[in-house]
N, C-alpha and C positions, 0 to 999 in steps of 0.2 A: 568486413564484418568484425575480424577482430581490432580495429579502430575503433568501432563503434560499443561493443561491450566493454573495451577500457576506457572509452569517453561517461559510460554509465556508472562505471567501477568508482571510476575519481568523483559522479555527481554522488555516490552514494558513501565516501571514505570523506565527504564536504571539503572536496578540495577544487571541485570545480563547479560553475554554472550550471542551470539549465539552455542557456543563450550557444553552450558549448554542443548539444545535437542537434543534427540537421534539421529544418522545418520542413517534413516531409509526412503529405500526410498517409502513402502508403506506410512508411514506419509507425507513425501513430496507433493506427489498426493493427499493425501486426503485435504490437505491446500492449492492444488492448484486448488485445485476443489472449498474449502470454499472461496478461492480470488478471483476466476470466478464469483461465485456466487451474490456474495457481491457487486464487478461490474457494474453485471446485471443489480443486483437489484436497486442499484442507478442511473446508465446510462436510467433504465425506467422513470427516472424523468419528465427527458429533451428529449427522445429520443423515434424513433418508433420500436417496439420489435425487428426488424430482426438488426437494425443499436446497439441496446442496447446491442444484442448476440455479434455483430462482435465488439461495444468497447469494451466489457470486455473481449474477447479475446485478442487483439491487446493488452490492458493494463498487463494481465497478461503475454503476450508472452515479452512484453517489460520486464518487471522485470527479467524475466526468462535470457535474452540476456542478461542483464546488469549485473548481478548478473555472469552470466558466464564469460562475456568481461572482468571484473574488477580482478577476482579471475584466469582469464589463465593469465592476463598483469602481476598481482604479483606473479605466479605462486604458488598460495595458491588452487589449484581446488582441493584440498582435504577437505577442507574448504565448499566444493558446494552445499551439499545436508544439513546440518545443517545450512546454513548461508543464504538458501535460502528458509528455513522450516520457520526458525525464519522473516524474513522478511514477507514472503507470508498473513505468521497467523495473525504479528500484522499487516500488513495493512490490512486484513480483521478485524480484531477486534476494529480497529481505523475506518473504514467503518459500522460498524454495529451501532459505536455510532452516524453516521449520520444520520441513518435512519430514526429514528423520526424527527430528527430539516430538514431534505428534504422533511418528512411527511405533517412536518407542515407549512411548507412555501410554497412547491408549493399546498398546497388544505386547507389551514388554513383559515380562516377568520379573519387577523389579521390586526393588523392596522401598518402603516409604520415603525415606532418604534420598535415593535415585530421584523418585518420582517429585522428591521436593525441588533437587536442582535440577530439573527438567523444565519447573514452574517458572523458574529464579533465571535459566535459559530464556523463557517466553518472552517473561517480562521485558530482561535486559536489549530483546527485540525489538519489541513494543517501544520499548526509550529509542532505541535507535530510530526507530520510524518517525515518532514524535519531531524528532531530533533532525533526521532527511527531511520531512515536511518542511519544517519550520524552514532552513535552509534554502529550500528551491521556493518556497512563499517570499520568503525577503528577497530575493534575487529577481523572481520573477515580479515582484508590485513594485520594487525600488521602495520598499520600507525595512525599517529597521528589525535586527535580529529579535529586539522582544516583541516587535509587531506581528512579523513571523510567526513564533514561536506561541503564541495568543490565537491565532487564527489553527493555526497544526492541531492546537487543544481542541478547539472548538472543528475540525474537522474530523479530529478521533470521535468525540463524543458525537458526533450527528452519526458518523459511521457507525458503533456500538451500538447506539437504540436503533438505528433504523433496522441493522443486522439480529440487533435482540430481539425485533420485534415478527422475522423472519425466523428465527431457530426457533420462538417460542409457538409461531404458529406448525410449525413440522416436529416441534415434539420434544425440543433439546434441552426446553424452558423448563 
């Protein structure tokens, strides 16, 4: 077990593969369960529990589509179940480290300043994730780091409006 969260560790610090975890599709499920989770648990931020269960659905089903869409267009689906382990995990792992800085921002007692580098936190997130995608997209289509990095964009953005268009129906809009 712990091989396996420092094989996720090095995919998420881009120092290694996604070709680097197992193809295993109990592990898959189980990281797709920890990406649900982690979802959840953040979309309780902003959001009322039943609208919180269906973003982190909707967010995980998205990855799931894109991740398939992208590897049948390069016909790499052989690629699917490790390219989509390795994704799932680090963005649950890059979720977990929001936890706290969403802890403390929305129930903190903090003064504007705080709550600005909290935002400046998020973001810097956000770039990492961009940044992971892109990474495990080149490695897993066998295209290059800007092609990568082109497709990670356009995966955040299908993520956001789809997600946007779930918080705005539960109220958060």
């Amino acid at each position: 077990m712990e091989a396996l969260f420092f094989a996720f560790w090095r995919i998420l610090l881009l120092r290694s593969e996604p070709q680097s975890v197992p193809a295993s599709s109990s592990l898959l499920w189980l990281v797709l369960l920890l990406h649900y989770g982690v979802g959840f648990l953040l979309a309780l931020f902003s959001l009322p529990f039943s609208f919180a269960l269906l973003y982190a659905l909707v967010s995980t089903l998205t990855m799931v589509a894109v991740v398939h869409g992208l590897l049948l267009l390069f016909r790499k689906h052989v690629r699917y179940t490790q390219s989509l382990t390795a994704l799932a995990a680090c963005e649950a792992l890059l979720g977990l480290l929001l936890v706290p800085v969403s802890l403390v921002y929305y129930f903190g007692n903090t003064g504007e300043e705080f709550r600005g580098l909290l935002a400046v936190l998020s973001l810097l997130v956000l770039g990492w994730n961009v940044a992971l995608t892109a990474h495990i997209f080149r490695h897993a289509l066998g295209v290059s780091g800007g092609i990568g990095f082109i497709f990670s964009i356009v995966y955040l953005l299908i993520s956001m409006n789809i997600g946007e268009m779930v918080s705005v129906a539960g109220g958060a809009g």
